[in-house]
C-alpha positions as CSV (number, residue, x, y, z in Angstrom):
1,X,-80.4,4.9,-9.0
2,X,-81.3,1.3,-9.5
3,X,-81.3,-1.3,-6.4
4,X,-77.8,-3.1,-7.4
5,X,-75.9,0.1,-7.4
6,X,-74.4,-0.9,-3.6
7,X,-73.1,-3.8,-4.8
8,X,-70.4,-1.7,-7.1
9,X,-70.3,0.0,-3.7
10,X,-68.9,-3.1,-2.6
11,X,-66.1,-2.9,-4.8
12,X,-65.6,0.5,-6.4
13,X,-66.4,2.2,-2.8
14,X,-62.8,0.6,-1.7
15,X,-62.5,4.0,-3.3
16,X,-63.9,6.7,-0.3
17,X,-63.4,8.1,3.8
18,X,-63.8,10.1,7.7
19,X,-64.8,12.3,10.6
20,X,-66.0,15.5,10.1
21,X,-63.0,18.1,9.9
22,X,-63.0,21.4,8.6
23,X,-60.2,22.4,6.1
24,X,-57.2,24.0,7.7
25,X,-56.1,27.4,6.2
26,X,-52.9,27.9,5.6
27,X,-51.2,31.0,7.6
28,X,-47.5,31.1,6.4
29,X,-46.9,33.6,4.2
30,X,-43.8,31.5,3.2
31,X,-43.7,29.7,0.0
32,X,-43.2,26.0,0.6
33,X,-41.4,23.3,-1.9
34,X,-42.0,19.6,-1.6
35,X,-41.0,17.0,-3.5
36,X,-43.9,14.4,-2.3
37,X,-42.7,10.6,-2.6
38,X,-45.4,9.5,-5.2
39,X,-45.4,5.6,-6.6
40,X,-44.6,6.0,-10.4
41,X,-45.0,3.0,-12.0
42,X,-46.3,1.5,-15.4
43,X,-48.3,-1.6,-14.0
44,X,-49.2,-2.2,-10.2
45,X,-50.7,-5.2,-8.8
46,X,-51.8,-6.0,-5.2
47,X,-53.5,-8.8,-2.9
48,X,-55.6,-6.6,-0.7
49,X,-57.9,-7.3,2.6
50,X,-61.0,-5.5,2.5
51,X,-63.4,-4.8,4.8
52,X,-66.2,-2.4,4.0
53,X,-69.1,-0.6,5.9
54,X,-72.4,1.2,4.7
55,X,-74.5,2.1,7.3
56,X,-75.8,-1.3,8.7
57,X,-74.2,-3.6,5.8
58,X,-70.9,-4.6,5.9
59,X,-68.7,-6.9,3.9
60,X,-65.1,-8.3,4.4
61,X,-63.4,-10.1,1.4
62,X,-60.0,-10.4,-0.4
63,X,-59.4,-8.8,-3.7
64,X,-56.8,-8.9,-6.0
65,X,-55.8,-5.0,-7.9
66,X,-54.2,-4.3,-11.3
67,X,-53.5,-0.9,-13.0
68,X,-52.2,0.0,-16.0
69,X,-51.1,4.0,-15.1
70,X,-53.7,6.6,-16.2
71,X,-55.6,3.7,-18.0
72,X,-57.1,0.8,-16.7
73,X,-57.9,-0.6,-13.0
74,X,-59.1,-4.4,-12.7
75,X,-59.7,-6.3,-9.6
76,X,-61.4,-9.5,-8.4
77,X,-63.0,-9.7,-5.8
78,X,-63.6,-12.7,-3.5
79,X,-66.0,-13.1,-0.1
80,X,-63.3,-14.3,2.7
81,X,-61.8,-17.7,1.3
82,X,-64.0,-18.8,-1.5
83,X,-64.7,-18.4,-5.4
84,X,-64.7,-14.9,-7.2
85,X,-68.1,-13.2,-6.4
86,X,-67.6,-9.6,-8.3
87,X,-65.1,-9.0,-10.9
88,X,-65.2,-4.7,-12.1
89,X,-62.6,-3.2,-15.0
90,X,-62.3,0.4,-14.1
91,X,-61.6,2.8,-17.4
92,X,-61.1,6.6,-17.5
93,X,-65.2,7.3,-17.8
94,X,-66.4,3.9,-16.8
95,X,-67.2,1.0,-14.5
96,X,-68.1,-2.1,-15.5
97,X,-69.3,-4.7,-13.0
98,X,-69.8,-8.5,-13.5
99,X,-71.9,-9.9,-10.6
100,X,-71.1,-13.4,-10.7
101,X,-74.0,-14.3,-7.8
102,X,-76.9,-13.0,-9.7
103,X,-75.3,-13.6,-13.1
104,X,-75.5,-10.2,-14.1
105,X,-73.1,-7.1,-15.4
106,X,-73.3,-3.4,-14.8
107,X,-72.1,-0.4,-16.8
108,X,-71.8,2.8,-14.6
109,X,-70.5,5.9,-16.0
110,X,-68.6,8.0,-13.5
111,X,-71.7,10.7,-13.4
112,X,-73.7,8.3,-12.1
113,X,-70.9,7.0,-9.9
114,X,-71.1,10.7,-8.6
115,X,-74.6,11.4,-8.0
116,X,-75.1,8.2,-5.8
117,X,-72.2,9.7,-3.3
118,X,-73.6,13.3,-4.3
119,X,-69.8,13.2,-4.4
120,X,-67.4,14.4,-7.7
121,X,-65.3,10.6,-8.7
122,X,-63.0,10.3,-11.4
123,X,-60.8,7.7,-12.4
124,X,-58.0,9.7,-11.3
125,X,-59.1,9.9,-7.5
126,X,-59.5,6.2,-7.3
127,X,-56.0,5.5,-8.8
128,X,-54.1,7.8,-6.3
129,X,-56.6,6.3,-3.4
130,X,-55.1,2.6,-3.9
131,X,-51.7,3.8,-4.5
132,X,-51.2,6.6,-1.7
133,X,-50.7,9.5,-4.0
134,X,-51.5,13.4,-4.7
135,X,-55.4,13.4,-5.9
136,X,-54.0,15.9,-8.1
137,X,-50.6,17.2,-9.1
138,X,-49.0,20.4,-7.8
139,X,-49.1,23.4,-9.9
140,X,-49.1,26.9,-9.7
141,X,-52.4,27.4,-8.0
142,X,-51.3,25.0,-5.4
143,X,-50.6,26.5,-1.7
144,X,-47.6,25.0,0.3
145,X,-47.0,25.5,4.1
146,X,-45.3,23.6,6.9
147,X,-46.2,23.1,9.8
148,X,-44.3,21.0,12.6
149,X,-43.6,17.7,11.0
150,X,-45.8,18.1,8.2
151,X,-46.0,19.9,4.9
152,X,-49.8,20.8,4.2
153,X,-50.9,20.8,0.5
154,X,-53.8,22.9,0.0
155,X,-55.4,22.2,-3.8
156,X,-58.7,23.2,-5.4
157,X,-59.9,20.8,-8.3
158,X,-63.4,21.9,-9.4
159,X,-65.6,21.6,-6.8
160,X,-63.5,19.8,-3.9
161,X,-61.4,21.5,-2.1
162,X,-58.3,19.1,-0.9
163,X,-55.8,19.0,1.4
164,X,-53.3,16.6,1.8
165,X,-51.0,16.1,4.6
166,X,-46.9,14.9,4.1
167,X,-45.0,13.7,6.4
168,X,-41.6,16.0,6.9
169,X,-39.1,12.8,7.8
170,X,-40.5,10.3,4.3
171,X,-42.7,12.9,1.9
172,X,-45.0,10.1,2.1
173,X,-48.8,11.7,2.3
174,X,-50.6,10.7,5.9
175,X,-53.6,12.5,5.7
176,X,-55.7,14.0,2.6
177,X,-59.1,15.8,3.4
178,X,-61.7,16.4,0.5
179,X,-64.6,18.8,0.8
180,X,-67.2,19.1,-1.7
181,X,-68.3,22.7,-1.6
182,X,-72.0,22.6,-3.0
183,X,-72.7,19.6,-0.9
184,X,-70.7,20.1,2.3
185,X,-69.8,15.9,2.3
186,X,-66.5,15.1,2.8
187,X,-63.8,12.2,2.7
188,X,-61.2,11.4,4.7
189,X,-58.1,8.9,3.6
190,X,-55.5,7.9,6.2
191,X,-52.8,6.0,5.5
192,X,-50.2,3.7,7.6
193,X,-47.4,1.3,8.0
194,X,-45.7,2.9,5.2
195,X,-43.1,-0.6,3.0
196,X,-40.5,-0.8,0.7
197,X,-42.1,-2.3,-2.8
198,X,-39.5,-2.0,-5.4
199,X,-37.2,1.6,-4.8
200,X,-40.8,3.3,-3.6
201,X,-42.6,3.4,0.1
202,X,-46.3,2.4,-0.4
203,X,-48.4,2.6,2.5
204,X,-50.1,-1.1,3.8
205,X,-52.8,0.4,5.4
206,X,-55.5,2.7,4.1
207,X,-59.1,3.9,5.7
208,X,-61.1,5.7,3.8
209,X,-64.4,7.3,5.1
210,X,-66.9,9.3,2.9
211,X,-69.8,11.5,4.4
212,X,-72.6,12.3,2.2
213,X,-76.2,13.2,2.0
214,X,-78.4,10.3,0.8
215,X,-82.4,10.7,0.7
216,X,-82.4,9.4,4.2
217,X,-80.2,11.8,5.8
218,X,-76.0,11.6,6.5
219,X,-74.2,8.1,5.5
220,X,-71.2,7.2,5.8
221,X,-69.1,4.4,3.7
222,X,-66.4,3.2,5.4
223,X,-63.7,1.4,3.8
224,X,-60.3,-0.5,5.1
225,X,-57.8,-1.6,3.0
226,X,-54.8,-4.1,4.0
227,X,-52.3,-4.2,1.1
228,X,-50.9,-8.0,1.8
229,X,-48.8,-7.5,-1.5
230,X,-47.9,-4.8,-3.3
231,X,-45.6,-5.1,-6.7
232,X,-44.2,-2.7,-9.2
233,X,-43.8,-4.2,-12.8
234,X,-42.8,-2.9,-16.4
235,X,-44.1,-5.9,-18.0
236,X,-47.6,-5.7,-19.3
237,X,-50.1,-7.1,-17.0
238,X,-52.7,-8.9,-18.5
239,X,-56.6,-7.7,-17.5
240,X,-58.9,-10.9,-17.8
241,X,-62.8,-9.3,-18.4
242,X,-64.9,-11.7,-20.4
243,X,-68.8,-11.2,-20.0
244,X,-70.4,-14.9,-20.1
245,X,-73.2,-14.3,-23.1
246,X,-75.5,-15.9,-20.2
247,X,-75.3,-13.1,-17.9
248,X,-77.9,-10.4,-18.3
249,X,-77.1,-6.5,-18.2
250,X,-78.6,-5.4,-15.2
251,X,-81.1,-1.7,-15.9
């Protein structure tokens, strides 16, 4: 993996999380319904905080998040108060990154995306990361359980096993816990301060933490995400990505 991957890091890892816990199993014998609260939606847009860690770098800047559902995920990325420094146009297999400091662009594919967090990342994961929602949708395979104030959601999605925990009192998810069988790393998403935007709660507050084996031993990405502004619209948002013919693609 080439020496600018980090800086998608920088903006695609808003997309990861934790401490080291072990799946919980589910006991009940008792077949469990929940309707979770999920954000449905045909474009969302955000202004989001963003503070992010990677071993000894970290990075605190203000981006601004579109999404077309299932299709497209833009956002711009600025260092503290100042001019755009990365803009990245997220598509169901890729990532494309304009660097506007070096005046260069990057084309990732989600494989690659995966083998640098040794880590499985789809589109689909990110999506429900920024919005607070399932990583996958229940179905039949899915196990259900409550326990004290929380229903636990227990899922298997190719190689990650994931739980997510909902809150009894909102059906808003707190907790969701990904392990990655071959690999043993892990993520961890926790979300907070849970506000009306439009009929739906979306939660202001997200850390995300992912564990994984690099070449140097365990590292852990760390992000925090402060949703200033969250909207729901069903008018087309508009997803500004022009590559300046100066820039060169980065290999």
């Amino acid at each position: 993996m080439n020496r600018k991957f980090p800086i998608l890091l920088i903006v695609i890892a808003f997309i990861f999380t934790s401490c080291k816990k072990d799946l919980i199993g589910i006991k009940s014998k008792k077949k469990e319904n929940v309707n979770v609260e999920e954000i449905d939606f045909d474009y969302f847009l955000t202004r989001t905080k963003v503070r992010y860690a990677e071993g000894d770098k970290q990075v605190n800047g203000n981006a601004n998040i579109r999404i077309k559902k299932d299709s497209l995920i833009w956002f711009s990325v600025s260092p503290s108060i100042g001019l755009e420094a990365t803009r990245v146009l997220i598509t169901k297999d890729t990532a494309i990154v304009i660097n506007r400091m070096d005046k260069e662009y990057y084309v990732f594919n989600f494989d690659e995306i995966s083998r640098y967090f040794n880590f499985k990342v789809d589109f689909d994961l990110i999506q429900s990361i920024i919005l607070g929602n399932l990583a996958r949708p229940i179905d039949r395979e899915t196990q259900i359980a409550k326990e004290n104030n929380y229903y636990m959601i227990k899922q298997k999605s190719g190689p990650l096993d994931i739980q997510s925990f909902v809150l009894v009192d909102n059906k808003k998810i707190e907790t969701v816990l990904i392990n990655e069988d071959a690999t043993s790393n892990f993520m961890t998403l926790k979300y907070s301060e849970f506000k009306e935007t439009s009929e739906f709660l979306f939660p202001k507050i997200c850390h995300v933490n992912l564990t994984y084996k690099a070449k140097k031993g365990p590292l852990v990405t760390s992000i925090n995400l402060q949703h200033n502004k969250a909207e729901i619209s069903d008018k087309p948002l508009k997803f500004p990505f022009n590559i300046p013919a100066k820039y060169d693609a980065f290999k």
